[in-house]
C-alpha positions in Angstrom: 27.9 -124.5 82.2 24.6 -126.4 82.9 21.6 -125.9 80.7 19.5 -125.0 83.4 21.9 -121.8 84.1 21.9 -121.2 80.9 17.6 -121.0 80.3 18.0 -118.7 83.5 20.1 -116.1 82.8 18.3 -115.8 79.3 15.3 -115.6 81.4 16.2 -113.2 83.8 18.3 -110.9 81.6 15.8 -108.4 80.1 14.1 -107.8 83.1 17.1 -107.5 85.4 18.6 -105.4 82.7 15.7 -103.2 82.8 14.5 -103.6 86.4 17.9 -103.4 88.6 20.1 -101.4 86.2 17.8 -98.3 85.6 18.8 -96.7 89.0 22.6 -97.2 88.5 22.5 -95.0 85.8 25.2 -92.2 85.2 23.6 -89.3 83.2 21.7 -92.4 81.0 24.5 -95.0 80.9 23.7 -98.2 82.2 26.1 -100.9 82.5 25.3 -104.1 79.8 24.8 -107.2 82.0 24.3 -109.0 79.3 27.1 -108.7 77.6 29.3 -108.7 81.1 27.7 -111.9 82.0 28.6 -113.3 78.1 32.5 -112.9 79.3 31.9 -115.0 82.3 30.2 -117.1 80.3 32.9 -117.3 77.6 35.7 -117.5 80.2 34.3 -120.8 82.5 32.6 -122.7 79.7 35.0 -121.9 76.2 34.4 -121.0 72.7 32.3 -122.5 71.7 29.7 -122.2 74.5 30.5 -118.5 74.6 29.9 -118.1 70.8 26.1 -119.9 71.1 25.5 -118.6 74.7 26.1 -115.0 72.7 24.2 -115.4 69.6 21.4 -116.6 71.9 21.8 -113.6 73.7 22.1 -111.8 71.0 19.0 -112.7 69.5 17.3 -112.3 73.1 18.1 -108.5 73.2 17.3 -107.7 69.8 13.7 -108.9 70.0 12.9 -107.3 73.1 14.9 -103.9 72.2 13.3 -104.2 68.6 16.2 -104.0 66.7 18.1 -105.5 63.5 17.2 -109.1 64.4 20.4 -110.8 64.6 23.3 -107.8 64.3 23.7 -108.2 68.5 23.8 -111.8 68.1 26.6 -111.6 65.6 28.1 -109.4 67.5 27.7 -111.0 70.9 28.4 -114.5 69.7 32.1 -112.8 68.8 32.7 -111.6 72.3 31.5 -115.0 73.8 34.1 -117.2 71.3 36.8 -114.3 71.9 35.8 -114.2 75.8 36.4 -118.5 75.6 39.4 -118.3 73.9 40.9 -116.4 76.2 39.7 -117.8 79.0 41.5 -120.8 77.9 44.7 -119.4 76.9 45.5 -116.3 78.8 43.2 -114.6 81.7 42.9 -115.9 85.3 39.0 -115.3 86.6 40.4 -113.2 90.0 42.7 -110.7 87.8 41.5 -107.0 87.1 42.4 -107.6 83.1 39.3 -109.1 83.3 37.8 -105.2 83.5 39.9 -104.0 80.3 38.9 -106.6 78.0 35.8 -106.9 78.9 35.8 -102.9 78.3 37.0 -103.5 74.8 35.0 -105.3 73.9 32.0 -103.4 75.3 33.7 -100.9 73.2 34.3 -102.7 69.8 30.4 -103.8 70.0 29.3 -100.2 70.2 32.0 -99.2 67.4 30.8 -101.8 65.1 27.2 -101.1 65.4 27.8 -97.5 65.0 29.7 -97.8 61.6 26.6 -100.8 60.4 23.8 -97.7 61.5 25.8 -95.2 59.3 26.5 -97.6 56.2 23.1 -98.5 56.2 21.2 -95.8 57.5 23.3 -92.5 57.2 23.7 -89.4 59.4 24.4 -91.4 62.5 26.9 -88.7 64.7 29.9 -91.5 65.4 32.1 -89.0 67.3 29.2 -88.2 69.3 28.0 -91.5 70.3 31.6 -92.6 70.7 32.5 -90.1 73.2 29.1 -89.5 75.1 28.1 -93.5 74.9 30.3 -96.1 73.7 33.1 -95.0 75.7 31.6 -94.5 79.0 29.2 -97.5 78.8 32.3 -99.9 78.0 33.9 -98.4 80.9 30.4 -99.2 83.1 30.0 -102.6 82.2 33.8 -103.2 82.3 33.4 -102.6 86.1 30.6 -104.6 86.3 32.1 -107.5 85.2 35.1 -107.3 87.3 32.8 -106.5 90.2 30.7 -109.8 89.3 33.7 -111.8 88.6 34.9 -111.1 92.3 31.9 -112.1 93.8 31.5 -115.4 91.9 35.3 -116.1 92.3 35.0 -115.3 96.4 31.7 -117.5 96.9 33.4 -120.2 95.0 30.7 -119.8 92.1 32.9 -120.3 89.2 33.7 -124.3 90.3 29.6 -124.9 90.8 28.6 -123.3 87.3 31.1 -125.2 85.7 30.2 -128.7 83.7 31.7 -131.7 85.2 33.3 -133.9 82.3 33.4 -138.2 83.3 36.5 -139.0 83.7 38.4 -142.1 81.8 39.7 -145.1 84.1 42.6 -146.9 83.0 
C-alpha cells in the first residue's frame, strides 16, 4: 500500500475507534477496526507489510490504551503476516471467508492475551472473558471486516490502495 495510507489510518485509528464505534456497541462490545483494517491490510499488501503495518499498530493501541507496551504489537504483527500470507495463497477479497478468519483471529488475540494476563498477573476469569468478550467481539469485528471488504471491493478501492510495481521491458 502507499505510505501516505499507511500514516492515515495510524492517524485516524484511535479516534475513529473511539469516536464512531462507541455507539455501535452491543451490551459494551465494540467491533476492533484496527485489527479488521490489519486483515485488509495483510490481504492487498502481503506479509511482510501486514506483519510491520501490525506491530505499528500494535504499538499505536497500546500507548493510547496504556497497556503492556508491545504485547498487541506482537500480537497484531501475527495477524498482519498470517492475514498476507493468506492473501497470497488462498482468500479472494469479495468471499465471506473473509468474516471467519478474520473472526479467528479476533479470537486467538483475545485468547492469547487472556492466558499472558493470567501467567503474569493471576486471577484473571478466562471462561468469563471468553464467553462474555472474546467471543462476541471476534464475531463483531469479523462482520466488520467483511462489511468493509465489500465496500472497498464494490468502489474498486482495493486496485487504488494497492502499490504499483515498474514493470521490466524486454
Amino acid at each position: 500500500m502507499r505510505p501516505r495510507v499507511y500514516f492515515i489510518v495510524l492517524l485516524l485509528l484511535i479516534p475513529l475507534q473511539a469516536s464512531l464505534f462507541n455507539p455501535l456497541s452491543l451490551a459494551g462490545i465494540k467491533p476492533d477496526l484496527g485489527l479488521a483494517l490489519l486483515f485488509i491490510i495483510g490481504l492487498i499488501a502481503g506479509p511482510a507489510e501486514g506483519a510491520l503495518a501490525g506491530i505499528a499498530m500494535g504499538l499505536l493501541q497500546d500507548i493510547g490504551s496504556a497497556s503492556v507496551i508491545g504485547l498487541t504489537g506482537i500480537t497484531r504483527g501475527l495477524v498482519g503476516l498470517s492475514a498476507g500470507l493468506l492473501g497470497r495463497r488462498v482468500l479472494d477479497f469479495r468471499s465471506p471467508s473473509n468474516s471467519i478468519f478474520l473472526a479467528v483471529f479476533s479470537l486467538l488475540e483475545g485468547v492469547f492475551i487472556a492466558v499472558f494476563m493470567q501467567v503474569f498477573y493471576g486471577s484473571v476469569p478466562f471462561f468469563g472473558l471468553l464467553a462474555g468478550r472474546i467471543l462476541p467481539q471476534a464475531f463483531y469485528t469479523g462482520l466488520l471486516g467483511f462489511a468493509i471488504l465489500q465496500l472497498m471491493s464494490r468502489r474498486n478501492f482495493i486496485a487504488a490502495l494497492q502499490r504499483r510495481t515498474p514493470h521490466k521491458e524486454l
